[in-house]
C-alpha positions as CSV (number, residue, x, y, z in Angstrom):
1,X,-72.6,-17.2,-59.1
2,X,-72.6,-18.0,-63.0
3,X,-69.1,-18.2,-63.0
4,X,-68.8,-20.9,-59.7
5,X,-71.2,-22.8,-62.1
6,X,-70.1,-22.5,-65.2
7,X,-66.2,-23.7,-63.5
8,X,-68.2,-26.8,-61.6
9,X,-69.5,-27.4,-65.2
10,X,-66.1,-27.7,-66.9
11,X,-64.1,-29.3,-64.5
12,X,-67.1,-31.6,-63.0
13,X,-65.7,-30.4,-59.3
14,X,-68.8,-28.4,-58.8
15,X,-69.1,-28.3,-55.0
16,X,-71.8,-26.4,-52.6
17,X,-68.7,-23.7,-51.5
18,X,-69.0,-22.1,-54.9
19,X,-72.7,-21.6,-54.2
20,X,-71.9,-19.9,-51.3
21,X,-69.4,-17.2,-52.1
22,X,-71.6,-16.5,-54.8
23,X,-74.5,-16.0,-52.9
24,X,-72.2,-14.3,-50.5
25,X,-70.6,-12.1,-52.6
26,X,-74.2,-10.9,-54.4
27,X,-75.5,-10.2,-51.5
28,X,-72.4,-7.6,-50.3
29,X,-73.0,-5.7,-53.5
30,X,-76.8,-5.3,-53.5
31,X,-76.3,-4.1,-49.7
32,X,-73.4,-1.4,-50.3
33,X,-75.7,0.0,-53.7
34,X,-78.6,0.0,-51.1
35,X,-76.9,1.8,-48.5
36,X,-75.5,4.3,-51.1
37,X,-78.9,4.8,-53.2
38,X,-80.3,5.2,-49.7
39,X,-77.8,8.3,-48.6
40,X,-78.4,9.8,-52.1
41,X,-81.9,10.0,-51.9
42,X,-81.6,11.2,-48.2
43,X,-79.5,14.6,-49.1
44,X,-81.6,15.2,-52.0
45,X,-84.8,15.1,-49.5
46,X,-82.8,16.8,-47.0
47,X,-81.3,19.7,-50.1
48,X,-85.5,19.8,-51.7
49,X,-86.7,20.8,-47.7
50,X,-84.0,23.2,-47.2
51,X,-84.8,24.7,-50.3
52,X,-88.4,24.9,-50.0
53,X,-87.5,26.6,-46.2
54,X,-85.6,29.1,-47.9
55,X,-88.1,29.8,-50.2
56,X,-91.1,29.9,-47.7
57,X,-89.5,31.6,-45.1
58,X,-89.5,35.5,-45.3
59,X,-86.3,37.7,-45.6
60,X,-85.4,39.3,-42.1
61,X,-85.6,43.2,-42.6
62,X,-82.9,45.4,-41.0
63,X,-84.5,48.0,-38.7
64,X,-84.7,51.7,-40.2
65,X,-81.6,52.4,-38.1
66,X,-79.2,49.5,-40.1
67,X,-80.8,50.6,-43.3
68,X,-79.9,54.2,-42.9
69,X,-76.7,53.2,-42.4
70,X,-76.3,51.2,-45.2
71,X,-77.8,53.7,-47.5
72,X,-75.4,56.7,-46.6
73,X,-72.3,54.4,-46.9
74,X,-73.6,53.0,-50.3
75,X,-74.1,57.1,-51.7
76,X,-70.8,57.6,-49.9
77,X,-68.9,54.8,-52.2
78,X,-71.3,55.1,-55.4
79,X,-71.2,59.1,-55.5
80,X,-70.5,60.7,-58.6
81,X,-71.4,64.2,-60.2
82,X,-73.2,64.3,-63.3
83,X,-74.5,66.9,-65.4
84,X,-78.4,66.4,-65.9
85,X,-80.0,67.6,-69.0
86,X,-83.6,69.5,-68.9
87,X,-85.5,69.5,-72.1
88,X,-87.4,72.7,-72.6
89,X,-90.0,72.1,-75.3
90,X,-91.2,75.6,-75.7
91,X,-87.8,77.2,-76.9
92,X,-86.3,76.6,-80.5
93,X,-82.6,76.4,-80.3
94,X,-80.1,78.3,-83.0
95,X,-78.0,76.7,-84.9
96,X,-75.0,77.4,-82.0
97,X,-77.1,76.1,-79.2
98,X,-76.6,72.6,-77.3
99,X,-80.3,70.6,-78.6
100,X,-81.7,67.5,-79.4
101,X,-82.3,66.7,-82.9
102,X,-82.2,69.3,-85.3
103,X,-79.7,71.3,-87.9
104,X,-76.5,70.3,-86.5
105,X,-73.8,73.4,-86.4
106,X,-71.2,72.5,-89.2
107,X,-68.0,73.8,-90.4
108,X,-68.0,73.1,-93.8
109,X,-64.0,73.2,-94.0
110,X,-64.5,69.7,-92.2
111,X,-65.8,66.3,-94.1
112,X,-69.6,65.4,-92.5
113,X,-69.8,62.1,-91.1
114,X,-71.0,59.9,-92.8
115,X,-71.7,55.8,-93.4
116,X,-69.1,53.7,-95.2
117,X,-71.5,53.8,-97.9
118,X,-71.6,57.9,-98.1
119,X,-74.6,58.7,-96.5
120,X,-75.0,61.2,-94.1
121,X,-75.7,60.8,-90.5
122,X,-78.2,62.6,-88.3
123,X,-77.5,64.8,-85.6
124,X,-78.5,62.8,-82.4
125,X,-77.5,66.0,-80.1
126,X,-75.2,68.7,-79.5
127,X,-73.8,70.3,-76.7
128,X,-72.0,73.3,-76.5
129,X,-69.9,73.6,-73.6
130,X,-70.1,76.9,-73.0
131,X,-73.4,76.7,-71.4
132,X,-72.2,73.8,-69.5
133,X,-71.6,74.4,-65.4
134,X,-68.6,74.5,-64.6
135,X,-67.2,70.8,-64.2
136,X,-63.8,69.1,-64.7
137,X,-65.0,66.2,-66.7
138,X,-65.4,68.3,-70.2
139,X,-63.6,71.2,-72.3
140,X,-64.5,75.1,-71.1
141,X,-65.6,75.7,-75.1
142,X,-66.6,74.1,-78.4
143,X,-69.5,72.1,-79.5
144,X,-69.5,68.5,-79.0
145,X,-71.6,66.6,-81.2
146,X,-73.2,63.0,-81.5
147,X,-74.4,61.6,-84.7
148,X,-75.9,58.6,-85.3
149,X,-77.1,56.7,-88.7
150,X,-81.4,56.5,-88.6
151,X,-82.1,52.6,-89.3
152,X,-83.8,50.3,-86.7
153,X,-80.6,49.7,-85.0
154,X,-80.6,53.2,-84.0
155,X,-77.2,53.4,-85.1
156,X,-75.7,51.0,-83.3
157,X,-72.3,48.9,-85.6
158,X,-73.9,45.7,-86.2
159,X,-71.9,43.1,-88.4
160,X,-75.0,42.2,-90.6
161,X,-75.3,41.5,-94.4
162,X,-76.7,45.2,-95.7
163,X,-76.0,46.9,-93.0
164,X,-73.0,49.4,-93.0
165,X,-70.3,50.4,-90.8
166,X,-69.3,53.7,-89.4
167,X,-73.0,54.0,-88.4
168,X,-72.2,56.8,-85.5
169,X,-69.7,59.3,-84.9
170,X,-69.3,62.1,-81.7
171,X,-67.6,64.9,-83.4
172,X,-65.6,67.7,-81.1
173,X,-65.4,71.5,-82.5
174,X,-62.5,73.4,-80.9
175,X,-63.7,76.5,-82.3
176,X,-67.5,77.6,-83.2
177,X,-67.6,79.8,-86.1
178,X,-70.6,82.0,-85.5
179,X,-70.8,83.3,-89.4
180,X,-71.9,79.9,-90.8
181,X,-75.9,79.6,-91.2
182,X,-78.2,77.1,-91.3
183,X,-78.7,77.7,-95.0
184,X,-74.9,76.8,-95.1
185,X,-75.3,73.7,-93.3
186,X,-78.5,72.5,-95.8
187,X,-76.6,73.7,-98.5
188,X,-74.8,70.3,-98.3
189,X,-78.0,68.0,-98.9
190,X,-78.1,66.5,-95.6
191,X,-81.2,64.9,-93.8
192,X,-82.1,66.4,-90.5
193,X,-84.7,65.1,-87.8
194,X,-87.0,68.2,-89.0
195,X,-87.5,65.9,-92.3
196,X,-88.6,62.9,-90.1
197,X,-91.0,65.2,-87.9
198,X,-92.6,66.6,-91.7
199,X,-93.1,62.7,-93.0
200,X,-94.2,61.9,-89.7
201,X,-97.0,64.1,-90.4
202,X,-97.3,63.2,-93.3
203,X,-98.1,59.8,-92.5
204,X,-94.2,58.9,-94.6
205,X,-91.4,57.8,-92.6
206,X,-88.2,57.8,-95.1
207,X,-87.3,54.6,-95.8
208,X,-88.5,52.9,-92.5
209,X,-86.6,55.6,-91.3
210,X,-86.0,55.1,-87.2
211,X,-84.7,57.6,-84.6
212,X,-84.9,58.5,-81.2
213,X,-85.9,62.1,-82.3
214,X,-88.5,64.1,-84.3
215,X,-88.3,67.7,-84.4
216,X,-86.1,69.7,-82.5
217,X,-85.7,70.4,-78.8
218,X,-83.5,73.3,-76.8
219,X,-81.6,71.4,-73.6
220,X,-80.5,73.2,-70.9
221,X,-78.1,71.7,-68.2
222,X,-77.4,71.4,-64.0
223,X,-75.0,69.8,-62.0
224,X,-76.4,66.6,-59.9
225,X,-75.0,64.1,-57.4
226,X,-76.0,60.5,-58.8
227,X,-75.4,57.2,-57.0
228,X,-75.4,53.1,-57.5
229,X,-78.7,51.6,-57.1
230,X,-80.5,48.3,-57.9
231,X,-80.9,48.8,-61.6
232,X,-77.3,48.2,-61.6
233,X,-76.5,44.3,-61.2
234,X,-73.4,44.8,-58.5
235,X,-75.6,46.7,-56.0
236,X,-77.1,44.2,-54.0
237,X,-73.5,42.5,-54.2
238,X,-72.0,45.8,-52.8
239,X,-74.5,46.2,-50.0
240,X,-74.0,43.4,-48.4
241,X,-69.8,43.7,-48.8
242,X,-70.2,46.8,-46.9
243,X,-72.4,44.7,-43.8
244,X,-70.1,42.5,-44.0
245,X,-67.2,45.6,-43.7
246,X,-69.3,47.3,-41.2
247,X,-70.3,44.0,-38.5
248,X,-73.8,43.9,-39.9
249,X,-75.5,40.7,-40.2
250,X,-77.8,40.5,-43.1
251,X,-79.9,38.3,-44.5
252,X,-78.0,36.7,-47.5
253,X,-81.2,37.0,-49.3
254,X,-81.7,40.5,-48.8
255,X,-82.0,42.5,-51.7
256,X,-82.1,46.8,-52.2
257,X,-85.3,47.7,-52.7
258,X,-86.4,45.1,-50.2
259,X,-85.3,47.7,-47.2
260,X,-87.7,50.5,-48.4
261,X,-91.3,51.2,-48.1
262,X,-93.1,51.3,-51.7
263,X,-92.9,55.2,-51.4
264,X,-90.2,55.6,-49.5
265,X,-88.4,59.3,-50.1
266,X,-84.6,57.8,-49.7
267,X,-85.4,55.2,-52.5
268,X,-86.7,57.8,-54.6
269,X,-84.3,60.0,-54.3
270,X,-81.5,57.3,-55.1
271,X,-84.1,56.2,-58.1
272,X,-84.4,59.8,-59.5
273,X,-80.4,60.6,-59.5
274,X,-80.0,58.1,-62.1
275,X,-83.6,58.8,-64.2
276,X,-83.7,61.1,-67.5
277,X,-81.1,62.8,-69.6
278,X,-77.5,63.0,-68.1
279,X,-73.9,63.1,-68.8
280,X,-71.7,61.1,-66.7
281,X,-72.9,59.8,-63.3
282,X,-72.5,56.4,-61.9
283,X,-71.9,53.7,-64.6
284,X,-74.5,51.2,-64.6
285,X,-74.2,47.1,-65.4
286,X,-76.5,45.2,-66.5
């Protein structure tokens, strides 16, 4: 419209037409942005109710029969052995025993693992595999060691100003040499968790000192089944690929733990094959 008047202006040929089409044409716009703010605002109404359905409406459960069959194809798939380990407080270990914490078996022959910066790591555990069931996921003999550096990181490599590398090292003996003592082994100035456990005491913790253990504890081992379950972030994507395998409509909102009682034994169970101290067993993502 301001450009039919501003051209009647110039030329002094404004006529009544140029009012028109203006008009005209103004008109057509406002209309179509009308009709299209109008259709946006409908499917956003139309999205915010469905959503607030879906969020008010409860999850349909599958009857006990549909869960049991979910469950025993879901320890069929996720299934893996694993060795659990027992902690048995009231036995001291030797030097040659598999523990937790402790004086760590050493052949002094070998260099001690240490930090970048020279000092020595603590034994985390120690495992010897002789006292190991029989399995086919580890040697038949040797020790097999895990040490890890004591600073709030737990050992764990972090790239930080002040903190060094080589902050944990698992250490494999072929061949245990039963004539080497523990008076050998503290011969070489290292720090044990039986330091932190006497400063604990004590009320000193060496140097902000931080582990996972204080003292020493005797392990004892025994073969377990272990299987996928919701503290892993794929399960509830796995249990409904297998409805989907199997014919069985789910809800798509369904999750695990929604198909058990509070206390019920199945969940437990699945629950209790991953809980505590183990080696190997089913891989967990988080």
């Amino acid at each position: 419209m301001i450009v039919c008047c501003t051209y009647g202006a110039i030329t002094d040929k404004f006529q009544p037409i140029h009012v028109y089409l203006s008009l005209f044409f103004s008109f057509g716009v406002i209309l179509a942005a009308g009709i299209v703010m109008t259709y946006l605002g409908y499917k956003k109404n139309v999205k915010s109710k469905e959503s607030v359905d879906d969020y008010h409406t409860p999850v349909q459960m599958p009857d006990k029969k549909t869960v049991k069959i979910l469950l025993q194809e879901l320890q069929k798939r996720t299934c893996q052995d694993s060795i659990k380990i027992q902690i048995e407080e009231n036995r001291k270990p030797t030097l040659f025993e598999s523990k937790l914490g402790g004086v760590p078996y050493w052949d002094r022959k070998r260099k001690y693992p240490t930090t970048s910066g020279g000092s020595s790591l603590m034994l985390l555990a120690q495992i010897n595999l002789n006292e190991v069931p029989d399995n086919q996921m580890l040697p038949k003999t040797g020790m097999l060691q895990f040490f890890i550096w004591y600073d709030r990181n737990y050992g764990l490599s972090m790239q930080e100003s002040g903190y060094p590398n080589h902050t944990y090292q698992v250490v494999y003996h072929e061949k245990i040499d039963e004539s080497i003592t523990e008076a050998d082994v503290l011969s070489m100035g290292i720090k044990t968790t039986r330091d932190l456990e006497k400063e604990d005491i004590h009320g000193n913790q060496y140097n902000g000192a931080c582990f996972p253990v204080k003292g020493e504890y005797a392990v004892s081992f025994k073969m377990e089944k272990a299987y996928m379950n919701d503290c892993d972030i794929r399960c509830d994507g796995l249990l409904h690929k297998i409805a989907d395998e199997l014919g069985i409509a789910l809800d798509s909102r369904l999750k695990f733990y929604q198909m058990f009682d509070e206390y019920d034994k199945k969940y437990a169970d699945i629950h209790e094959s991953t809980y505590g101290h183990r080696i190997f067993g089913a891989q967990f993502i988080i």
